[in-house]
TORKOLLUM-291871 format. One record per residue (C-alpha): z, y, x; residue number from 1. Coordinates in pm, 1 decimal, padded with zeros to 6 digits. Layout:
BEGIN
Z; Y; X; NUM
...
This chain:
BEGIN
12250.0; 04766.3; -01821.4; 1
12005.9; 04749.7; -02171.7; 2
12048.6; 05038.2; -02353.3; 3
11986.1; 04997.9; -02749.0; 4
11875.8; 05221.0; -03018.0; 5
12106.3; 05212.7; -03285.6; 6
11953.7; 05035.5; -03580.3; 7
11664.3; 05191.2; -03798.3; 8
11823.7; 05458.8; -04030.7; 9
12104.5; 05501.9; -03925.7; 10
12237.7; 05891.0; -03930.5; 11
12298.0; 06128.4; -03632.8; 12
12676.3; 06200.7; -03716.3; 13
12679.1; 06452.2; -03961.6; 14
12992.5; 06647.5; -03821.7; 15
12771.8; 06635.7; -03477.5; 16
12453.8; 06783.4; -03666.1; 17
12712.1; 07038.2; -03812.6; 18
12837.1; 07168.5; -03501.5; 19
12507.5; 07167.7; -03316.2; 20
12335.3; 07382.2; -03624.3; 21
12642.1; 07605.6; -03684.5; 22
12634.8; 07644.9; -03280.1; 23
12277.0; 07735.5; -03311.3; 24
12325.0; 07997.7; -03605.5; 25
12594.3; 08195.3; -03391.5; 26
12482.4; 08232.8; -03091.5; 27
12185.1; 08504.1; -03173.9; 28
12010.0; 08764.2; -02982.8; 29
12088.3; 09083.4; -03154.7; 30
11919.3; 09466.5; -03148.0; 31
11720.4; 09557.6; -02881.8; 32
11727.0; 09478.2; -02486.6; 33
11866.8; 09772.4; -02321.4; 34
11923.0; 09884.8; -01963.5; 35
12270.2; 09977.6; -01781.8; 36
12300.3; 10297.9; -01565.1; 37
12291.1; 10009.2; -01232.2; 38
11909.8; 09861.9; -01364.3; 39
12039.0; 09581.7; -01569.1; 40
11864.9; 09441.7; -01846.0; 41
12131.8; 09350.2; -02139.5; 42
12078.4; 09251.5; -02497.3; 43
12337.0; 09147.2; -02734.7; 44
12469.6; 08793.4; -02863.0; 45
12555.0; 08792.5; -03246.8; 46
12855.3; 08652.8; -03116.8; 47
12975.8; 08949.9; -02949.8; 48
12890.9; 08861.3; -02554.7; 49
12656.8; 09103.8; -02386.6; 50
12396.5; 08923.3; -02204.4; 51
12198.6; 09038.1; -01900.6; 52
12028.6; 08952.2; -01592.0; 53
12161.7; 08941.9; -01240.7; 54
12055.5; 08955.7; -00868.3; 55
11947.7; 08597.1; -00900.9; 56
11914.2; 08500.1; -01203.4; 57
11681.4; 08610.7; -01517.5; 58
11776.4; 08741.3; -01870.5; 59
11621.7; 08478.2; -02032.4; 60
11804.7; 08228.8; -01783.9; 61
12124.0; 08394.5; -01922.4; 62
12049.2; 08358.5; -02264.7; 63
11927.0; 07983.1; -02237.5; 64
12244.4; 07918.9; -02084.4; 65
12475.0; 08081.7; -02345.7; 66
12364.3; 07848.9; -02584.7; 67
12321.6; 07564.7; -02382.4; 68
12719.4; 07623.3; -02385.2; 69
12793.4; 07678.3; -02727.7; 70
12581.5; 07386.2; -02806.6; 71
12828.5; 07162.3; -02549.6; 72
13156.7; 07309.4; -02659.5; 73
13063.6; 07270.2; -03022.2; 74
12903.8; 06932.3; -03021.0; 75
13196.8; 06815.2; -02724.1; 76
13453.4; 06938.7; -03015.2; 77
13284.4; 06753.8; -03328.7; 78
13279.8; 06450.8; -03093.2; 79
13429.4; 06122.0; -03189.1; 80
13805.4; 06081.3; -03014.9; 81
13737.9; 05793.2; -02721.5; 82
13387.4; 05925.0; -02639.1; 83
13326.7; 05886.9; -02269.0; 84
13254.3; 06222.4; -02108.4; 85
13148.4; 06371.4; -01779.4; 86
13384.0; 06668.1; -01822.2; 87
13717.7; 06630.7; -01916.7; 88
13824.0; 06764.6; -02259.1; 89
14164.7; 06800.7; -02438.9; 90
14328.6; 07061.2; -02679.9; 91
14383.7; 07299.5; -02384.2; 92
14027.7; 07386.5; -02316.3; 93
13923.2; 07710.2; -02449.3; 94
13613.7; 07876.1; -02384.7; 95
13636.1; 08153.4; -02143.7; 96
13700.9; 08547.5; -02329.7; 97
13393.5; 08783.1; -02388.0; 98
């Protein structure tokens, strides 16, 4: 299979840019890091998710995450329809509660 760049100036889809830069400006570290009564470290998201480290996994692994998935489930909205995808999508997907 040849894979081709699209042609020389043409645009990134501006409702794609849009979602990826509004995904960006929400998802925040906020305050200070903290730690919980068990030895946690938390800090907060300006989107209203505490995050914090775990027995196997890092702070900073938790916060590279969290935006790694508000990047996806912004950008996977803003999508064209038709789009192939790894993971399915439809109007039932939600992301998961705080």
């Amino acid at each position: 299979m040849t894979l081709h760049a699209p042609p020389a100036g043409t645009p990134v889809s501006p409702a794609m840019r849009q979602a990826k830069q509004e995904a960006q400006a929400s998802h925040v570290t906020i305050g200070t890091a903290g730690e919980t009564a068990e030895g946690r470290i938390t800090i907060g998201c300006s989107c209203g998710m505490t995050l914090t480290n775990g027995p196997t996994w890092s702070l900073d692994e938790h916060i590279r995450l969290h935006r790694a998935e508000a990047r996806y489930l912004a950008l996977s909205d803003a999508a064209p329809a038709g789009m192939p995808r790894l993971l399915p999508v439809g109007a039932d997907r939600l992301p998961l509660a705080h």
